[in-house]
C-alpha positions as CSV (number, residue, x, y, z in Angstrom):
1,X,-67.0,91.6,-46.0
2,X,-69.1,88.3,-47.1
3,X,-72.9,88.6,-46.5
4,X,-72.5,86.0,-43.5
5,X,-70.1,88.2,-41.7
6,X,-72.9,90.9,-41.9
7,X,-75.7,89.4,-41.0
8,X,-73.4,88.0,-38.1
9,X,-72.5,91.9,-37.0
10,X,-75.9,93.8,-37.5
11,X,-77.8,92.0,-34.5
12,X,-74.3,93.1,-32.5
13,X,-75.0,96.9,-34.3
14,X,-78.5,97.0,-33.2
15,X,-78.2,96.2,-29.5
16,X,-75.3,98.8,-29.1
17,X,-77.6,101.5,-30.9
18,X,-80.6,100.5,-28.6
19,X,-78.5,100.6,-25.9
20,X,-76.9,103.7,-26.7
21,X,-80.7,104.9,-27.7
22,X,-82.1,104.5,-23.8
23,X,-78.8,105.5,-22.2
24,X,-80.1,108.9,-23.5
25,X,-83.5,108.6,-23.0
26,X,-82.6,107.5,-19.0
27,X,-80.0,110.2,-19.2
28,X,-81.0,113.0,-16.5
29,X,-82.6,115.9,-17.9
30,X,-80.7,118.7,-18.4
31,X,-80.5,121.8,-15.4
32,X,-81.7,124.4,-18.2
33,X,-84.8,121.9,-19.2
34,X,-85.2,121.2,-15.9
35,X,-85.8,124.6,-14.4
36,X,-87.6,125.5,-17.4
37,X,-90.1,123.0,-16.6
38,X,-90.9,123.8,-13.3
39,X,-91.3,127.2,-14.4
40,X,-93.8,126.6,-17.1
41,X,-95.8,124.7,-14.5
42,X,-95.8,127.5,-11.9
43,X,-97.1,129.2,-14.8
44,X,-99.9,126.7,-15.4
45,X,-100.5,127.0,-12.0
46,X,-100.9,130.9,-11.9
47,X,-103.0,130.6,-14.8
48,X,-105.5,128.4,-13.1
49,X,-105.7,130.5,-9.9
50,X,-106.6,133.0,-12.1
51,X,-109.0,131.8,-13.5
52,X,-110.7,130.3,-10.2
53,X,-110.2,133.7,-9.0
54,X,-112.0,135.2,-12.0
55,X,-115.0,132.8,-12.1
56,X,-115.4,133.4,-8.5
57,X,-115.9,137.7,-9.1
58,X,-118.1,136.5,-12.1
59,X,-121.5,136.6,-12.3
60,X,-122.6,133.5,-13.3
61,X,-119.2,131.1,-12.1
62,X,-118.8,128.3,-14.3
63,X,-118.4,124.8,-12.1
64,X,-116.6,122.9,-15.4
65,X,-114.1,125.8,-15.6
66,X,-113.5,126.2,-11.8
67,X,-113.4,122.5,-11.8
68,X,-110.5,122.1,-14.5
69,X,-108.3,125.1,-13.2
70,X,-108.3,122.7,-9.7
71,X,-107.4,119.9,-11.4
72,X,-104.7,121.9,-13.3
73,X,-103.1,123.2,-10.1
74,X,-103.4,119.7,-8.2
75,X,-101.9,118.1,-11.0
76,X,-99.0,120.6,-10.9
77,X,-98.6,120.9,-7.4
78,X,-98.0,117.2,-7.1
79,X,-95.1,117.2,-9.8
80,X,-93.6,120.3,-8.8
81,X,-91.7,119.1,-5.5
82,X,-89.5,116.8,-7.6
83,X,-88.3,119.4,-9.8
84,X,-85.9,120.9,-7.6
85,X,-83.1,118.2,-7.9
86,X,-79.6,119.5,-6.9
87,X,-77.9,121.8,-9.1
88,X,-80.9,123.6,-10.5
89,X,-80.7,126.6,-8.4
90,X,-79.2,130.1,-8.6
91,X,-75.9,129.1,-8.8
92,X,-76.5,126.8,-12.2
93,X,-76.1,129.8,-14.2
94,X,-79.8,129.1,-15.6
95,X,-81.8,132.3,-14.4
96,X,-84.2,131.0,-11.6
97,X,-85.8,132.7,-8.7
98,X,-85.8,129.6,-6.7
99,X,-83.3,130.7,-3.3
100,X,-80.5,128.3,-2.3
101,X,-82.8,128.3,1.2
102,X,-84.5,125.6,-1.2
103,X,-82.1,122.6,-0.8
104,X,-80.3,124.1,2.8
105,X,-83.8,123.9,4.2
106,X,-85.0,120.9,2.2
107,X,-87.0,119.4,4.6
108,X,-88.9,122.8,5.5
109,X,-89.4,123.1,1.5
110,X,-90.7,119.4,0.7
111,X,-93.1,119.9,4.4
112,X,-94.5,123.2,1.8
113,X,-95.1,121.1,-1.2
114,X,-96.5,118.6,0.8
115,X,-98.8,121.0,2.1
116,X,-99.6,122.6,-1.6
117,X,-100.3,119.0,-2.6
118,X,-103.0,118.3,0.5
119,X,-104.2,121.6,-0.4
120,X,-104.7,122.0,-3.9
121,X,-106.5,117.9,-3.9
122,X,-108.8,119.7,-1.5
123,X,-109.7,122.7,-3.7
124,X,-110.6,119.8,-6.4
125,X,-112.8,118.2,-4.1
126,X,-114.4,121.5,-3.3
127,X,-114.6,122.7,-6.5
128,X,-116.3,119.4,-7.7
129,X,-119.1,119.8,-5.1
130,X,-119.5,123.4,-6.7
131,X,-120.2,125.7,-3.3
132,X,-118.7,129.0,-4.2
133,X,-118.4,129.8,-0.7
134,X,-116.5,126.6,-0.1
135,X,-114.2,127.2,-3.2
136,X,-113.4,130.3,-2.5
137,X,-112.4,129.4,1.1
138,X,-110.1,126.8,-0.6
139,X,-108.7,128.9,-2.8
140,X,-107.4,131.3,-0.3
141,X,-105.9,128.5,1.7
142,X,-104.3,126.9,-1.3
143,X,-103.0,130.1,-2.1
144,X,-101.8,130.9,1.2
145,X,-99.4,127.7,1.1
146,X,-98.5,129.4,-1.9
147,X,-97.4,132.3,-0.9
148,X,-95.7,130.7,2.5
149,X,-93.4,129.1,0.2
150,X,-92.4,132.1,-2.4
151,X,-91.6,133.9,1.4
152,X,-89.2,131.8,2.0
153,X,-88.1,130.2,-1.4
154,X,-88.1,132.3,-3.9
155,X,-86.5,135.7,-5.2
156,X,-89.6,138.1,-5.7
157,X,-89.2,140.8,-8.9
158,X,-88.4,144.2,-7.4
């Protein structure tokens, strides 16, 4: 092959490597990775209630702190509703404790996540402000939408 030929083929080998590059990168992520996420973001989540929770019994609550954990869980919260595409549930063979009731009763489930979103963007508002009493309050109803949904949508440990 002359050097002309070459030069005349790599612009042609670059584009199809580029293309081939953001194929995979638009590529839908996989169900394990997927359900893996959403997991480690109900995990976040937990954490951050915790720690609300735990600067609330303390002595001397920290505002910063509580203030971060509600931004943690709002942040979460408004992710987490798209992470339930079809096909990630129990029967993906991927171990999840999301219920199929989660995509027969879609509309139910996304009307919960809205209300964890509207929620949890309260409980930053309060927690900004920095009234115990109010964040407390907030906390319980954020976690109350919380718990509405694992009722309903997810498998609880025995």
């Amino acid at each position: 092959m002359t050097a002309k030929r070459s030069f005349t083929i790599l612009p042609f080998a670059v584009l199809a490597l580029t293309a081939a590059t953001l194929a995979d990168a638009a590529a839908p992520p996989s169900v394990t990775a997927t359900i893996a996420a959403r997991q480690a973001n109900f995990k976040k989540m937990g954490k951050a209630m915790k720690i609300l929770s735990d600067q609330l019994k303390s002595s001397a609550p920290s505002q910063p702190a509580m203030y971060g954990a509600a931004q943690v869980i709002a942040s979460n919260a408004r992710r987490q509703g798209r992470m339930f595409p079809l096909g990630t549930g129990p029967g993906s063979g991927v171990e999840t404790e999301a219920l199929p009731a989660i995509w027969t009763d879609k509309a139910d489930f996304d009307a919960k996540m809205r209300q964890l979103v509207n929620e949890s963007t309260k409980l930053v508002a309060v927690t900004k402000a920095g009234n115990a009493a109010a964040i407390g309050a907030q906390l319980k109803a954020t976690g109350g939408t919380c718990g509405a949904c694992h009722r309903k949508y997810r498998a609880e440990d025995e």
